[in-house]
C-alpha angles and dihedrals in degrees: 000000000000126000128206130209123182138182143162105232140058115272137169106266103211105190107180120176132183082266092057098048085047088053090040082062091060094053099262119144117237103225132218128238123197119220124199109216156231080090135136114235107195106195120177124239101244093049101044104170126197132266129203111201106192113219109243108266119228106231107241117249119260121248095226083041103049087049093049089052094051091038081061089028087065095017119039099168079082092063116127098351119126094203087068103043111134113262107045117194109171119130092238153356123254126226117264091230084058115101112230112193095357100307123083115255088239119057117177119235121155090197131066093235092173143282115329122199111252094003132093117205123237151083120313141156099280084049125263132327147083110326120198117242089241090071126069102236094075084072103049083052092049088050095044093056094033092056091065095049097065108153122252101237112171120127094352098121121214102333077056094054104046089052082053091057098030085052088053102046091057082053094053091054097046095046096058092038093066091041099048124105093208125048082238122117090215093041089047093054092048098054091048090047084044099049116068108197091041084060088043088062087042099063095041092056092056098050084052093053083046095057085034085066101050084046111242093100123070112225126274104256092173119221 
């Protein structure tokens, strides 16, 4: 009687006979083929071998991937903008009163009208309105709003916990970010780790967001 087995994808075959176990005892390896499906493996009744189906295995996100879900995840304004992908790697930031393309990378607008590709709403130094992600204000504005939206996260457990950590990565970035002096991610961690009262506020900020989370501190607006 013949037996069929079928499946779309590629597994380890381990055929192992009497003569094989027999070998195994001397101190011989049994050794794997892989076979590509979608095959048919007849396999006798008498001599049924054995098969090892893997489990699929689920690809490992990615580190760059996984910050640039959590940096839309807290800021959409970042959707879909290349000028905001993590990580940045430019050599500087332009000036928001520089045209870029042919507009200017601050346009006024008293009035949130709505998202604006490549631009993030708020108040800068040029007034407020939509300024563009090549320059550096976006970010003070990001930090500003993420900074009062710290997660509660007492007595939630571990889905508690990785928001936690999901919520301050994006601060980090967006911290150094605003403080670097390159649009560049690696430019942008050197010159908070090189610039002591920048990782002073840093660390204070942080022990603010920690007592903000078990609820006797009022959030860091910034000035």
């Amino acid at each position: 009687m013949l037996h069929y087995i079928s499946h779309t994808s590629t597994f380890n075959l381990f055929l192992e006979s009497s003569r094989d176990r027999e070998k195994k005892k001397l101190g011989f390896l049994c050794q794997p083929i892989t076979v590509t499906l979608c095959l048919h493996v007849h396999l006798h009744q008498r001599h049924r071998h054995n098969i090892i189906m893997p489990k699929p295995q689920q690809q490992k996100e990615d580190r760059n991937a996984r910050l640039q879900r959590v940096l839309v995840k807290y800021c959409p304004e970042l959707e879909g903008s290349s000028y905001a992908t993590y990580p940045l790697t430019a050599d500087k930031w332009m000036q928001p009163n520089e045209q870029f393309q042919g507009q200017y990378l601050f346009q006024a607008s008293p009035h949130n009208v709505g998202p604006k590709r490549d631009h993030v709403w708020g108040k800068g130094p040029f007034g407020i309105g939509y300024y563009h992600l090549l320059t550096k204000q976006p970010y003070t504005i990001l930090y500003t709003k993420h900074m009062n939206t710290a997660p509660n996260t007492c007595c939630t457990g571990t889905s508690g916990r990785q928001a936690k950590d999901e919520w301050d990565d994006v601060r980090i970035i967006l911290f150094q970010r605003m403080n670097s002096t390159r649009r560049n991610e690696v430019v942008a961690h050197s010159d908070m780790m090189g610039n002591a009262s920048t990782l002073a506020q840093y660390h204070y900020q942080f022990g603010q967001n920690v007592q903000l989370i078990h609820g006797v501190a009022t959030p860091y607006t910034g000035s």
